[in-house]
C-alpha positions as CSV (number, residue, x, y, z in Angstrom):
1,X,-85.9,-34.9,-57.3
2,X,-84.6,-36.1,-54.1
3,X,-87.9,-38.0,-52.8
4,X,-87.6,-41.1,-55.0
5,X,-84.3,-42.1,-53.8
6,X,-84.6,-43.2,-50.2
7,X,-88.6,-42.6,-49.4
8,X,-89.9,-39.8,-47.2
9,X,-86.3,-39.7,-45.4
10,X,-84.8,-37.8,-48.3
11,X,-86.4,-34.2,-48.3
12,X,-85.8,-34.5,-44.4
13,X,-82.2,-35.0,-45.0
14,X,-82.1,-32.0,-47.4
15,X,-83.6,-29.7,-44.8
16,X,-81.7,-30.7,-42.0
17,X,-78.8,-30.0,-44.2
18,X,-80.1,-27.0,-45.3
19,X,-80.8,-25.7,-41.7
20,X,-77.2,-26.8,-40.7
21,X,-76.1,-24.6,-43.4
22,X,-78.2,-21.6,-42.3
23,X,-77.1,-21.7,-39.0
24,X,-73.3,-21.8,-39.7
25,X,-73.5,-19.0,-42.2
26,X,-75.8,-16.9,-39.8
27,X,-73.1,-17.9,-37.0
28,X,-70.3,-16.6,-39.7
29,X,-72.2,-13.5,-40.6
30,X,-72.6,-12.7,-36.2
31,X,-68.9,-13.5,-35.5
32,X,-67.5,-10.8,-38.4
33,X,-69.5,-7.9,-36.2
34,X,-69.0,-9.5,-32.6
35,X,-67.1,-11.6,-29.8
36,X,-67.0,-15.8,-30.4
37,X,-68.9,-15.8,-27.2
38,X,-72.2,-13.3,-28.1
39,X,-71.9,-14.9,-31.8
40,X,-72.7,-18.5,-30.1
41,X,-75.4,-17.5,-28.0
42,X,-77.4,-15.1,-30.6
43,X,-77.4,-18.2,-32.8
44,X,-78.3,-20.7,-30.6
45,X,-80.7,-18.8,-29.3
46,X,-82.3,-18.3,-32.9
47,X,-81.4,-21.9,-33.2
48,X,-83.8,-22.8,-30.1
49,X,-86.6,-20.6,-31.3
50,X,-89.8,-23.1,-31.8
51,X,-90.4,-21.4,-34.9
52,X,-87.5,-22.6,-36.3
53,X,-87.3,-25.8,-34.2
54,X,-90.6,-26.6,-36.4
55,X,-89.4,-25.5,-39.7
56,X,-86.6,-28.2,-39.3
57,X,-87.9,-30.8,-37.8
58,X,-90.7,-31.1,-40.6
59,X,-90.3,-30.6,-44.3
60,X,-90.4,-26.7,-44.2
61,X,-89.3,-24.8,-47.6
62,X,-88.7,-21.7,-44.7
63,X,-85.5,-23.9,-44.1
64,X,-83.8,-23.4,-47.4
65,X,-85.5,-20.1,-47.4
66,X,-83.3,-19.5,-44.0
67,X,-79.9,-20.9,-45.1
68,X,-80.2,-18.8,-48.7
69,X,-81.1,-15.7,-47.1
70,X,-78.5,-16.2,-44.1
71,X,-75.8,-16.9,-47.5
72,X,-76.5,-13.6,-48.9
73,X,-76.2,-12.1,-45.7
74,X,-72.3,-13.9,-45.8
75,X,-71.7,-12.4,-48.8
76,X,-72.0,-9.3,-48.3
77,X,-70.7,-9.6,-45.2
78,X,-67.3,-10.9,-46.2
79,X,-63.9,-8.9,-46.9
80,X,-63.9,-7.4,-50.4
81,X,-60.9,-9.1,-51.9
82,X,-59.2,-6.7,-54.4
83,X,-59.3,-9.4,-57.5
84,X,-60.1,-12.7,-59.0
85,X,-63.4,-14.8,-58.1
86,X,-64.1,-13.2,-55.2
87,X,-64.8,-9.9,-57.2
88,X,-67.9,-7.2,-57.3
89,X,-69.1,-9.3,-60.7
90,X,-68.6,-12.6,-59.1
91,X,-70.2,-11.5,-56.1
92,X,-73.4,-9.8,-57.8
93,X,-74.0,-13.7,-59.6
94,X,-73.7,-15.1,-56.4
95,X,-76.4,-12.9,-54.5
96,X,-78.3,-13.6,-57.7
97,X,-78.8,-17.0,-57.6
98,X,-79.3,-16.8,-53.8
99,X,-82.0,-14.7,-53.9
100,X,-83.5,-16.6,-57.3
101,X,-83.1,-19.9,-55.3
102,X,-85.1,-17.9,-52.4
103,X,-87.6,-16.9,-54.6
104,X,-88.0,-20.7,-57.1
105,X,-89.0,-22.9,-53.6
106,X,-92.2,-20.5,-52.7
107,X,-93.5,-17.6,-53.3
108,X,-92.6,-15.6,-50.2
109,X,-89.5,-16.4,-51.1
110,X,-89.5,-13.4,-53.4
111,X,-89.2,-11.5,-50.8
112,X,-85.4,-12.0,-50.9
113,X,-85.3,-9.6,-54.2
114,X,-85.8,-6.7,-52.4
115,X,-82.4,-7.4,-49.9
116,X,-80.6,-7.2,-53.8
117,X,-81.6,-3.2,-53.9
118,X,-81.2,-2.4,-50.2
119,X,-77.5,-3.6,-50.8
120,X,-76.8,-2.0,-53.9
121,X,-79.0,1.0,-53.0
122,X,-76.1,1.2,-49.8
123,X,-73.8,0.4,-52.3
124,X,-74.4,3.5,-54.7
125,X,-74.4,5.6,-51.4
126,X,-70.6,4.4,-50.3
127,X,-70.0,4.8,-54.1
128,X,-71.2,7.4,-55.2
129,X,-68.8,8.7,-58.1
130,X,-69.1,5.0,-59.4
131,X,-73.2,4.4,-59.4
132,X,-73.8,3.4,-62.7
133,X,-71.4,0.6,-62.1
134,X,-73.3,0.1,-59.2
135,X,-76.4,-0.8,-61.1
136,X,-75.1,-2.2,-63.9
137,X,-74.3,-5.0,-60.9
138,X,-77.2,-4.3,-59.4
139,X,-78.7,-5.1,-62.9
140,X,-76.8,-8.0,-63.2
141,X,-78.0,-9.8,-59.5
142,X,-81.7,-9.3,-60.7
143,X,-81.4,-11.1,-63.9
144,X,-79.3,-14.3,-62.4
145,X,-81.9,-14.2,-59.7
146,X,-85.3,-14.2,-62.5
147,X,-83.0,-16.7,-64.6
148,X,-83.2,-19.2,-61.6
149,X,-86.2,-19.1,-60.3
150,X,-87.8,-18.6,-64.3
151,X,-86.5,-22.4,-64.1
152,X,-88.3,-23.6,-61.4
153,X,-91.9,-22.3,-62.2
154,X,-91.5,-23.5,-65.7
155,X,-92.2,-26.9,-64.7
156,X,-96.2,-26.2,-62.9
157,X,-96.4,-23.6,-66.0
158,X,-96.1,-26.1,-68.6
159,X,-98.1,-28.8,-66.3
160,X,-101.1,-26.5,-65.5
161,X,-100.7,-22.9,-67.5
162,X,-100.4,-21.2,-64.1
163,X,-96.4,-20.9,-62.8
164,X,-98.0,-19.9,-59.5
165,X,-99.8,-22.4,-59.3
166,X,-102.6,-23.1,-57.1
167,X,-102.6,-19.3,-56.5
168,X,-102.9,-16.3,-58.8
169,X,-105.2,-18.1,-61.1
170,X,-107.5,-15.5,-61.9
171,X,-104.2,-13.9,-63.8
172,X,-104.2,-16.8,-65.9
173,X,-107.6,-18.3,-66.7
174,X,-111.2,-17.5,-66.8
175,X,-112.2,-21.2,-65.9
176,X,-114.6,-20.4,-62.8
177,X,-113.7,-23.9,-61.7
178,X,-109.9,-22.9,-61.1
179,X,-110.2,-19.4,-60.2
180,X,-112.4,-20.9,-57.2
181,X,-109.9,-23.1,-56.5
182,X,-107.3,-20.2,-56.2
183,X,-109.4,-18.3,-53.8
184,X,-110.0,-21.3,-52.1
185,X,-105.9,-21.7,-50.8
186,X,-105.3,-17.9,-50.3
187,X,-108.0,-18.1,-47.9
188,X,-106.5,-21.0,-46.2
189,X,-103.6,-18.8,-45.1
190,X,-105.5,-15.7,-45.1
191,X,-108.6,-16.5,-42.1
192,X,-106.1,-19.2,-40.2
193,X,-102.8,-18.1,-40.2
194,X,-100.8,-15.4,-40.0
195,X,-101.2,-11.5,-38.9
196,X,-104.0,-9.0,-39.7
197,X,-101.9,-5.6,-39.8
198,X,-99.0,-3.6,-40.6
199,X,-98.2,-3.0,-37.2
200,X,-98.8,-6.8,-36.3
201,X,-96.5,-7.4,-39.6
202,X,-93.5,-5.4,-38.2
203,X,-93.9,-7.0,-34.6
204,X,-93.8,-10.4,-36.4
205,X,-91.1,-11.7,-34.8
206,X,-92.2,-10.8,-31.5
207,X,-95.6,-12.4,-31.7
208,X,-94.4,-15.3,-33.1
209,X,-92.6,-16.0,-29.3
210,X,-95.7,-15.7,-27.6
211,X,-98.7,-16.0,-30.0
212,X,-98.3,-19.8,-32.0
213,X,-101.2,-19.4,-33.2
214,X,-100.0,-16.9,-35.9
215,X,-98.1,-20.0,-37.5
216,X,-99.2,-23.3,-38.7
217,X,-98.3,-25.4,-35.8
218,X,-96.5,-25.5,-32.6
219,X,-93.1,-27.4,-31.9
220,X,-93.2,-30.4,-29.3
């Protein structure tokens, strides 16, 4: 939506807002749980990353990934106030539409969903007496967050029959043509990018510092 208004400099704008977002809700979240001093350096030193330097600097989706993620983090990091719009209900939309806003740019994003149980699943624990209230809210995060992101695939669903689209097509056409196609971009990311393993998925974040080569491009 934002492309056609000034050119290419637009979706730039957005992320770089969108990153500057992130970063001062991920400074917020550090600085509830630390000293000013520790909070700075932890996130500029996550600011510095080259990972992240690359997702910002170029028209990354992982940026508004970053800042919705690092908002639900906030949120459930901030004081419970006793009444009023900062309540459980109010709080359980909120982390809804995070998490669906996560999950509507790309579909890694939906990997936010599963933060929405781990919460509420600690939740339950602290509350035990009160669970089923817990999952009513619980219940009530999941649907705001399929509500949003329903919204965004609607538009390639109508366009081409496939929300996902270009991937996942073999779940929603036989045409040999498309499902081709589809096989064609998961194997883009598949052979080139990326890590080969479970144990190579949980040391992610460590490889990434000294292995580019498991992401699509290298800052500077």
């Amino acid at each position: 939506l934002m492309a056609p208004l000034e050119s290419v400099i637009a979706p730039r704008l957005l992320v770089w807002m969108c990153w500057t977002l992130g970063l001062v809700c991920l400074y917020r979240v550090l600085r509830r749980h630390l000293a000013t001093t520790t909070a700075v350096i932890l996130t500029l030193a996550f600011t510095l990353n080259d990972t992240v330097l690359l997702i910002s600097a170029e028209c990354y989706v992982e940026t508004i990934l970053m800042m919705n993620v690092a908002a639900m983090l906030l949120t459930v990091a901030s004081p419970r106030r006793r009444s009023g719009t900062g309540g459980p209900w109010t709080r359980a939309t909120i982390l809804g539409v995070l998490a669906g806003g996560a999950a509507a740019v790309k579909l890694t994003g939906c990997a936010s969903i599963p933060l929405l149980f781990l919460w509420y699943a600690g939740e339950a624990w602290y509350e035990r007496p009160r669970w089923p209230t817990v999952a009513i809210r619980l219940a009530v995060s999941l649907s705001t967050a399929l509500c949003v992101c329903f919204l965004f695939y609607l538009r390639p669903w109508f366009a081409t029959g496939n929300p996902f689209y270009p991937y996942l097509s073999e779940w929603f056409t036989g045409d040999a043509v498309r499902i081709e196609m589809s096989r064609y971009h998961h194997a883009i990311g598949g052979f080139a990018f990326g890590v080969k393993s479970v144990a190579a998925f949980v040391d992610a974040p460590l490889l990434l510092a000294f292995r580019p080569d498991n992401y699509d491009g290298k800052f500077g």
